[in-house]
C-alpha positions as CSV (number, residue, x, y, z in Angstrom):
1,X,0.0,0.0,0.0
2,X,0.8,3.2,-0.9
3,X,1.2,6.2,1.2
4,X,0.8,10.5,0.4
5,X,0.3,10.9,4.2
6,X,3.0,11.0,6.7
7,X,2.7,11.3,10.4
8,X,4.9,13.6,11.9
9,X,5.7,12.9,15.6
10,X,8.0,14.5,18.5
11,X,7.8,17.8,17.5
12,X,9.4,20.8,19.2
13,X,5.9,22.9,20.2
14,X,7.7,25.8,18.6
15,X,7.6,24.1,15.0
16,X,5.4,26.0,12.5
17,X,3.6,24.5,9.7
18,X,5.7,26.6,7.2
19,X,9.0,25.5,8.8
20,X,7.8,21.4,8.7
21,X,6.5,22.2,4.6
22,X,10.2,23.5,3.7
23,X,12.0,20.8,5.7
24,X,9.4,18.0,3.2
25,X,9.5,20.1,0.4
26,X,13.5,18.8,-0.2
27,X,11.9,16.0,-1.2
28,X,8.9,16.7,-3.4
29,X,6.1,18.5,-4.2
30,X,3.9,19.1,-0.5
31,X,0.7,19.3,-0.6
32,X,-0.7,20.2,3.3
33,X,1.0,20.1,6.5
34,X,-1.3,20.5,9.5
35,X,0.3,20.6,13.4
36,X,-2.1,19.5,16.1
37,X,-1.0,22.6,18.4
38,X,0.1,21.5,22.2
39,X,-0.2,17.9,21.1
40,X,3.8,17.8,19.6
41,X,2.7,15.5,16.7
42,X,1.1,16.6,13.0
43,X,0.7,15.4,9.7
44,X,2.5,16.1,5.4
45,X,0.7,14.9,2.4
46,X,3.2,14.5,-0.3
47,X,2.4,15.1,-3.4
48,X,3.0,11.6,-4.7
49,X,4.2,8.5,-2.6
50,X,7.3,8.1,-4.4
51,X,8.5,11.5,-2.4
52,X,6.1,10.8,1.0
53,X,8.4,7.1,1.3
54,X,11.7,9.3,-0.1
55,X,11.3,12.1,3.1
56,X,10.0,9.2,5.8
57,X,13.5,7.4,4.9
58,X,15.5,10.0,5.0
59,X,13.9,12.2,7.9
60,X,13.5,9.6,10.5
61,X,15.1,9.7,13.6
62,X,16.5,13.1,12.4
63,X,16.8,16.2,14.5
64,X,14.6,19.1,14.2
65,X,14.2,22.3,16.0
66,X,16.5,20.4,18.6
67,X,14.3,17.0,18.4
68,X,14.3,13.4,17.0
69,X,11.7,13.1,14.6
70,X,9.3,10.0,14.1
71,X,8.3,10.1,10.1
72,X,5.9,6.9,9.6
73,X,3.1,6.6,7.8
74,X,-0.4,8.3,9.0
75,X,-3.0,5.3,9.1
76,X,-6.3,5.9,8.4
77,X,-8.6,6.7,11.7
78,X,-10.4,3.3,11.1
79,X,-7.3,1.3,11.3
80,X,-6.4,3.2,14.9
81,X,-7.3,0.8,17.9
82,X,-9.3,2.1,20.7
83,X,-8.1,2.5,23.9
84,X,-9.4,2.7,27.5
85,X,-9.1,6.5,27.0
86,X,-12.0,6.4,24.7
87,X,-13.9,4.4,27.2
88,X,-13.6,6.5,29.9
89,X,-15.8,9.3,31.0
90,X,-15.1,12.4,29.2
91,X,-13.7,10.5,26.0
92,X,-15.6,10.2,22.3
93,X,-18.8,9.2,23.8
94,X,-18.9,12.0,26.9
95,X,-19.9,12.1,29.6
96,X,-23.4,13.2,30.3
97,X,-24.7,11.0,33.0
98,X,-27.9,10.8,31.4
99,X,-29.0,14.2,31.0
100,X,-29.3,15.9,27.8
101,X,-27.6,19.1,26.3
102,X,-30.5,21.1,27.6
């Protein structure tokens, strides 16, 4: 399978989403960035997955802004497994103890 979408982990919370593009862009043509702010992880579509699988290779484990990143492939949200956070009150389903928004 084919990846375009790379997961971007261990960021420095001081990385911008124009910084991440140029750093991919040495390897092709990028197509969206998007940083989940506060969260130290985000996500580069590539404009092919020749160049997405040329910058995971080469920009794995390699420091940025003073960290190691972690380049894999983003998996699509159906493939992620649930965990006991999403269970818990407060997670996906909320918590609303049986009373309704009103």
């Amino acid at each position: 399978m084919s990846f375009q979408k790379l997961y971007v982990g261990n960021l420095n919370y001081k990385t911008t989403e124009e910084t991440l593009k140029e750093l991919f862009a040495q390897f092709g043509e990028v197509t969206s960035v998007n940083i989940l702010q506060g969260r130290g992880f985000g996500f580069v579509e590539m404009a092919t997955p020749e160049a997405a699988q040329d910058a995971k290779g080469k920009l794995n484990s390699t420091e940025f802004d003073g960290r190691k990143l972690i380049v894999n492939d983003a998996r699509p949200q159906a493939e992620r497994p649930r965990t006991d956070r999403d269970r818990r009150p407060g997670g996906p389903e909320g918590d609303r103890r049986g009373f309704s928004k009103f």
